[in-house]
N, C-alpha and C positions, 0 to 999 in steps of 0.2 A: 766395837769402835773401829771405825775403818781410817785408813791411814791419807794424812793429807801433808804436803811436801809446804814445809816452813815451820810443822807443828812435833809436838814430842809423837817420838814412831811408838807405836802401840809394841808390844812384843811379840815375837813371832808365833804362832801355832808350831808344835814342835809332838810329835807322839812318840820320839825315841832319840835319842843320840845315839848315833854308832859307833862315830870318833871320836874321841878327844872330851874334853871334862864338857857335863851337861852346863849349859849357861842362858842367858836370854838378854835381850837388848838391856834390859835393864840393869841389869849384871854388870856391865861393860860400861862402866864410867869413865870419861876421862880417852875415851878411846874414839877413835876413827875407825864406824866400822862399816865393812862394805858384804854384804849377802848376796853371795852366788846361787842364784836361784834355777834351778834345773831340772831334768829330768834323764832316769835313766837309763830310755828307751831315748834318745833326742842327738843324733851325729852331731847336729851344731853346737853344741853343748861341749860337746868334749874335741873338736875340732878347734876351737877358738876359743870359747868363753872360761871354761875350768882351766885351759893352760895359761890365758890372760889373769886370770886369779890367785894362778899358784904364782906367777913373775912377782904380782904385786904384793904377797904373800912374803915371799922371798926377799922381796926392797926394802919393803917397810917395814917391817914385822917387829923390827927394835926401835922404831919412830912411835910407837901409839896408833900404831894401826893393827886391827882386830879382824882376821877374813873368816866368815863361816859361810859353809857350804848345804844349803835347805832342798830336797831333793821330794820334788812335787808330782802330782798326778792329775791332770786335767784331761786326759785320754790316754788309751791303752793301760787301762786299768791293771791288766794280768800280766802286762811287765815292768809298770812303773810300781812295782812294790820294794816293801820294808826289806823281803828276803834277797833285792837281786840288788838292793843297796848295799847289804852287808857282805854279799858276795864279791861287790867290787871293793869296796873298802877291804876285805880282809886277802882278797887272792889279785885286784887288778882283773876282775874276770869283766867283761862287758859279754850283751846281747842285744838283739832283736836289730833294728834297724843300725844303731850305732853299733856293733860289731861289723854288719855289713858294708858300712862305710868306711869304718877305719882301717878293715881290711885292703879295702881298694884303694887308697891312696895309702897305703903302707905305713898304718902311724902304730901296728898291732906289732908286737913281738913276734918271736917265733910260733910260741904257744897260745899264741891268740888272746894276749894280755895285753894292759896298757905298757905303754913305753914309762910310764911316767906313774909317781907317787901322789897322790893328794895329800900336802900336809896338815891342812886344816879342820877342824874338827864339821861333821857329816852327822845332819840330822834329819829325821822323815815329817814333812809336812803331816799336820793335822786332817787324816781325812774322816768324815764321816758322811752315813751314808744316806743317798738323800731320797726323798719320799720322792714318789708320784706326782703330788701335789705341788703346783709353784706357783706361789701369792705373787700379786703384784707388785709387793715391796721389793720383795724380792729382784724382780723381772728392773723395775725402774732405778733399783741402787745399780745392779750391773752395766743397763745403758749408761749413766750419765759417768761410771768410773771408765768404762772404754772410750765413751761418746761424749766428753761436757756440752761438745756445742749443740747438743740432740736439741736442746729447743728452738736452734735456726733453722730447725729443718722445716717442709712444706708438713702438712696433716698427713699426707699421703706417705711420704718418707718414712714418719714418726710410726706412723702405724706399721708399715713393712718393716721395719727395724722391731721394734715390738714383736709383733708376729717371729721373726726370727730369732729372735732372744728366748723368748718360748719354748720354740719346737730345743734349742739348743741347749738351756737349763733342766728340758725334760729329758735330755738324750742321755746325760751326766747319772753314771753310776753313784761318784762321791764330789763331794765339797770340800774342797782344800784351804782352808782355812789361811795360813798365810799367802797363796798364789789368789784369793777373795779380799782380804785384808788390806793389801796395799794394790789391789788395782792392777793385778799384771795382768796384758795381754797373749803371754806366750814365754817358752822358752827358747834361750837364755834370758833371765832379765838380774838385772843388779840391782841391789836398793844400797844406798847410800847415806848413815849416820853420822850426823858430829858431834863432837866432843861432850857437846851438851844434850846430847840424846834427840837432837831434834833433826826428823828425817830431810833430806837434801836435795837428794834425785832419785829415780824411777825410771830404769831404761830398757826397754827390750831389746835384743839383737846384740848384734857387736855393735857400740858405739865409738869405741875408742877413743872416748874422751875417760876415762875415769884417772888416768895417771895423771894426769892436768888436776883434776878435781880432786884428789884427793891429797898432791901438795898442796892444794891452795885449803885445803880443812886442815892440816900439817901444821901452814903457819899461821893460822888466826888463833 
């Protein structure tokens, strides 16, 4: 079931909780919840998006709002794993690209840890691992969840975009089940739940609209 913004959100793909009590969207009734969805090989990620999470974490946390932290893998397979999640969760430890980032603009401790706690509960994306082989179903559910308007395109377009969804589903070690499920383009993105279980928004990048959005899910 792939997730569509106005309808009840499916629940997440989840192969381990690291932090904090195992749960799932559906679990969470009654609640405003917002999925920080990341990775943790990804600077932007922990530059912006996880400390925008932990604020909103922070604010609301006694209003009915519910933050969890889903930590995906769509590339760099050999450092977006289970073990260098639990590493950060339990020591603050960061690598690969986001070490060297955070390093340079000084947001690392002395000891080359984060400055900062993540309070919310940290679970690993469902990955599994993908064949050789890739059906066309396959190929045409991914364009039209990046691409809806893929059918304005010219023949020539449609095809080139095809073509390159291809060679790019075949490049993929594994398949991330909730970073496929709701449609993300990339890390950071947020998914956004209300009250009533029914998904809201879908953002990649820093938007900075979620504090807006999520008092206005607050008071309905």
């Amino acid at each position: 079931m792939s997730a569509v913004i106005g309808q009840r959100a499916p629940n997440l793909g989840v192969s381990e909780w690291i932090q904090g009590t195992p749960t799932n969207l559906d679990q969470e009734k009654d609640k405003v919840v917002l999925v920080e969805v990341f990775q943790v090989n990804c600077p932007g990620c922990f530059m912006n998006a996880i400390p925008e999470a932990i604020e909103i974490y922070n604010k609301y946390k006694d209003e009915g709002v519910r933050v969890l932290g889903i930590a995906t893998a769509f590339e760099d397979f050999d450092k977006n794993t289970v073990d260098n999640l639990k590493m950060l969760a339990e020591t603050g430890e960061v690598i690969g690209e986001t070490k060297k980032a955070l390093s340079m603009y000084g947001k690392l401790k002395d000891d080359n840890k984060l400055s900062f706690k993540i309070p919310f509960p940290l679970g690993m994306d469902l990955l599994t691992k993908v064949n050789d082989e890739v059906s066309q179903d396959q190929v045409m559910k991914f364009v039209y969840a990046q691409l809806p308007e893929f059918d304005s395109q010219s023949e020539d377009e449609r095809n080139q975009i095809i073509q390159r969804v291809k060679d790019h589903l075949k490049s993929k070690e594994y398949s991330a089940e909730t970073f496929e499920k709701f449609g993300l383009q990339g890390t950071p993105s947020s998914i956004l739940i209300d009250r009533k279980g029914i998904l809201r928004d879908v953002s990649f990048g820093q938007s900075g609209h979620l504090d807006s959005m999520i008092q206005k899910l607050i008071a309905e």
